[in-house]
N, C-alpha and C positions, 0 to 999 in steps of 0.2 A: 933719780929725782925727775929727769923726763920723762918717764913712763907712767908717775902716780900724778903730773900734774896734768898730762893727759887723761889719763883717766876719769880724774875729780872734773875735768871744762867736760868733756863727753858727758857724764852724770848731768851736769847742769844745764846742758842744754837741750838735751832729749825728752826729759823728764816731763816739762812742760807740755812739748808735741804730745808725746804718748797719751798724758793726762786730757788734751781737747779730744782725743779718737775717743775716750770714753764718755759715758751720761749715767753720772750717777745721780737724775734727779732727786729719787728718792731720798738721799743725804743731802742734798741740797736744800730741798723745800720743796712747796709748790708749786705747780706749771699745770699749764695750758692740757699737759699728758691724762692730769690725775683732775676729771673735774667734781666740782665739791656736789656732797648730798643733798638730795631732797630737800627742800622746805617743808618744815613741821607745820602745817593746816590746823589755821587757830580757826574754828569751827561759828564761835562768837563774834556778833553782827547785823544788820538790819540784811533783806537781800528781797527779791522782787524777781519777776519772772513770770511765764508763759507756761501754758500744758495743754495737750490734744490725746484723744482718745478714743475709747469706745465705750459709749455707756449702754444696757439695758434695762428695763425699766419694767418690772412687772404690776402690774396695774389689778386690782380690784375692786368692783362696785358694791359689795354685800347688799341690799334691798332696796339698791338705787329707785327700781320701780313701787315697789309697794307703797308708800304713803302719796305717790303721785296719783292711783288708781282709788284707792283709800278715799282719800279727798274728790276725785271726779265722780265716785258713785256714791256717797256720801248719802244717806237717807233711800237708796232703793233697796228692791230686796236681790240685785246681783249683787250686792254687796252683804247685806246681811244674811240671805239663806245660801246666796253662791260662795261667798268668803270669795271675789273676784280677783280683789289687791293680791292675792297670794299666789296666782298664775304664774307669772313673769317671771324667770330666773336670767339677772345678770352674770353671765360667769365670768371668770375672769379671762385675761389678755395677757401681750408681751407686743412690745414696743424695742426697736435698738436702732441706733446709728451714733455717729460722730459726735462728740460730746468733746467740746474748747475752752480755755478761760484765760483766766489771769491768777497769781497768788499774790504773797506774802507777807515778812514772816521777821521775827527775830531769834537771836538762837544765844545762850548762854552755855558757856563751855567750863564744867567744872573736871580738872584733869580729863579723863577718858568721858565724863557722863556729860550728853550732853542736850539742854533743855529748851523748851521755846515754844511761843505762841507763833502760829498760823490764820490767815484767812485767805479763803479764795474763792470765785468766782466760777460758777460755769453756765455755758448757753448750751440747751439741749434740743427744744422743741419739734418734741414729738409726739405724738397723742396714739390712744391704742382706744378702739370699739367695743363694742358688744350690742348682741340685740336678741330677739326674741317674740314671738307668735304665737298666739293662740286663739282657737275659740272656743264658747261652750254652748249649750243647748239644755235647756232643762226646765218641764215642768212645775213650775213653785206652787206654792200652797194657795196663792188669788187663783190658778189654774190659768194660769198664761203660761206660753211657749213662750219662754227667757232667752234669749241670745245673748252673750256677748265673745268682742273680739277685741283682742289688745296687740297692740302693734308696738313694743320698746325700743328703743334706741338709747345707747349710753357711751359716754365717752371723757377721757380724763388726759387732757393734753400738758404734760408739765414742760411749760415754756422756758427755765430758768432758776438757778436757788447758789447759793451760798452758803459757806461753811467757818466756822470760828471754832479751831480747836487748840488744844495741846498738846504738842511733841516730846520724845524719850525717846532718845538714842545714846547711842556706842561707838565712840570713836577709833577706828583703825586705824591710824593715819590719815588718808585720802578717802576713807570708804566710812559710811556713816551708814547704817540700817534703823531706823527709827519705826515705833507706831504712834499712831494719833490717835484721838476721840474729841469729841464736843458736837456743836448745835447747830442745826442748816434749819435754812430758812428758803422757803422759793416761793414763785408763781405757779398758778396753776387754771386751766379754764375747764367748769366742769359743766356737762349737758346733760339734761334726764329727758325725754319725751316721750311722752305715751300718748298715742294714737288711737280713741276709745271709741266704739260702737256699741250701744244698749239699747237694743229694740226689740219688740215681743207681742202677743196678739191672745186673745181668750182665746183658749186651745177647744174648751167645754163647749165656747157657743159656737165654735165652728164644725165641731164634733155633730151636736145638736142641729144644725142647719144639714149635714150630710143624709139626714134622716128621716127631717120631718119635712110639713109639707111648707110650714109656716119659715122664712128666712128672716132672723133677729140681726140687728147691728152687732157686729163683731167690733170690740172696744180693742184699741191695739197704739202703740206710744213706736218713736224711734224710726218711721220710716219717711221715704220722701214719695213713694207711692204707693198705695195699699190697694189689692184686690180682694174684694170684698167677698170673692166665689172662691176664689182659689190664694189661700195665702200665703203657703208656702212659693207664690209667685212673687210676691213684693217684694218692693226696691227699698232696701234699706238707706235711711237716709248718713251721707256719706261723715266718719268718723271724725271727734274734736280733738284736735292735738293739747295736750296737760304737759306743765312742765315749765323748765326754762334752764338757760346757758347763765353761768352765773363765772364770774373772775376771783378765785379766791388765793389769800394769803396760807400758805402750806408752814408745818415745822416740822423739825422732826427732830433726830441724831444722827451721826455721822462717826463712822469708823474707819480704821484702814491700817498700812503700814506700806512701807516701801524702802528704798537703796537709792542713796545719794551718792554723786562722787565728785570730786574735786577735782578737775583738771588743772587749774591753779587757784592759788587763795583768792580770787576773785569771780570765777566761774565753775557755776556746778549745773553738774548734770544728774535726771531723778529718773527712776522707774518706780509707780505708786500703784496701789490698788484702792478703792474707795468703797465703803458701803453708807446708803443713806436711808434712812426709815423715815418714811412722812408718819404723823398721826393721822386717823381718819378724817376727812373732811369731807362734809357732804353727799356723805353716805361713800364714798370714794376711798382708796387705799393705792397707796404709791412705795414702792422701793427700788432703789437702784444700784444695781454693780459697775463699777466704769476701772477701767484700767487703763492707767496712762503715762504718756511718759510728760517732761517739761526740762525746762532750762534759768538757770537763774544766774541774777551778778549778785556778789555781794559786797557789800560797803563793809 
């Protein structure tokens, strides 16, 4: 009887000891050891935010000069036997740097698919040239020695535009890849100048004066000096600038896609790519790629 009631106090008191040297949290419950998963990213919400970038901006003028030369010669015959307006060739440019704004946006989250309007802002202001030289010489049908000289300048600076489209994307959890489409709208300032010289002199009577003994008036338009012995010496009188800088309202489309991510349900982080297509204006063409990254809260 002594020996088993010893035994049974040892059982009962050991037991206990032994049982605090172990951790069996995991049959316990949870602890502080085992922390709990991720937060499921409800993607649905208003949210606002910043983006920086690089945008470039390919620029075209198609016959920026032609109707400006068109109109400056307008009832001579460098315009109708020369076809003058047709000289000039605008080509095209390329323009790039830093490209910044503002956005947003809301987003509706049906299970995985998930959908939303965007707008956003950006400031570019950049502008890209073009220009062009010529001159021509040529006997016309009155028999005058014709000149003319055209001096182009073009240029299409887009200051600024904006974007209103719709989003589709795909939720991973935290990682959302979406594309966009819809309407941009910007600023733009566009300049055409042409630089015109048209002057000319009867070529016949001066011909005729080399020859005979009698010297007739040589009838001659366009100069600010005329030698009346020698003409190919005169001073052409000096060129009128045609044209003008005009501020115009730009539209176009807007494309792109990019990768969202959620650092927590309240902050997200993007990398985007952006295409935008102006329509022509003013005899002008504008498109731009910009790639960029941005940061957003959301409510």
């Amino acid at each position: 009887m002594r020996i088993a009631t010893l035994a049974f106090l040892t059982t009962v008191l050991v037991s206990p000891a032994l049982a605090a040297d172990l951790d069996y949290g995991v049959l316990r419950g949870y602890d502080d050891d085992y922390p709990a998963p991720a937060p499921i990213i409800d993607w649905s919400g208003f949210y606002v935010g910043g983006h920086g970038g690089y945008s470039s901006a390919a620029l075209g003028f198609n016959n920026a000069f032609q109707p400006i030369v068109a109109n400056a010669l307008r009832n001579t015959v460098a315009e109708s036997e020369m076809g003058a307006s047709h000289y000039l060739a605008a080509r095209a440019t390329h323009s790039g740097g830093a490209s910044y704004g503002v956005f947003a946006g809301i987003n509706y989250q049906f299970e995985d698919v998930v959908v939303g309007l965007e707008a956003d802002y950006t400031f570019f202001g950049r502008s890209g040239d073009t220009f062009d030289r010529i001159s021509r010489r040529v006997i016309t049908k009155d028999d005058f020695l014709t000149t003319v000289t055209l001096d182009g300048q073009a240029r299409t600076k887009i200051q600024d535009y904006g974007t209103i489209r719709g989003r589709l994307g795909y939720a991973f959890g935290n990682l959302l890849p979406f594309v966009t489409g819809g309407a941009a709208v910007g600023r733009a300032t566009v300049s055409d100048t042409v630089t015109v010289q048209n002057y000319g002199y009867n070529n016949a009577t001066y011909a005729s004066n080399q020859t005979g003994t009698t010297k007739s008036f040589i009838n001659n338009y366009g100069y600010s000096s005329f030698n009346q012995d020698f003409p190919p010496g005169s001073i052409p009188a000096p060129g009128t600038v045609h044209g003008a800088t005009k501020k115009v309202t730009v539209v176009g489309i807007a494309v792109g896609g990019g990768l969202e991510y959620a650092i927590t349900p309240n902050f997200l982080l993007r990398g985007e790519y952006q295409y935008v297509l102006f329509n022509d204006f003013q005899g002008h063409k504008a498109e731009l790629n910009t790639v960029r990254g941005g940061a957003a809260i959301k409510f």
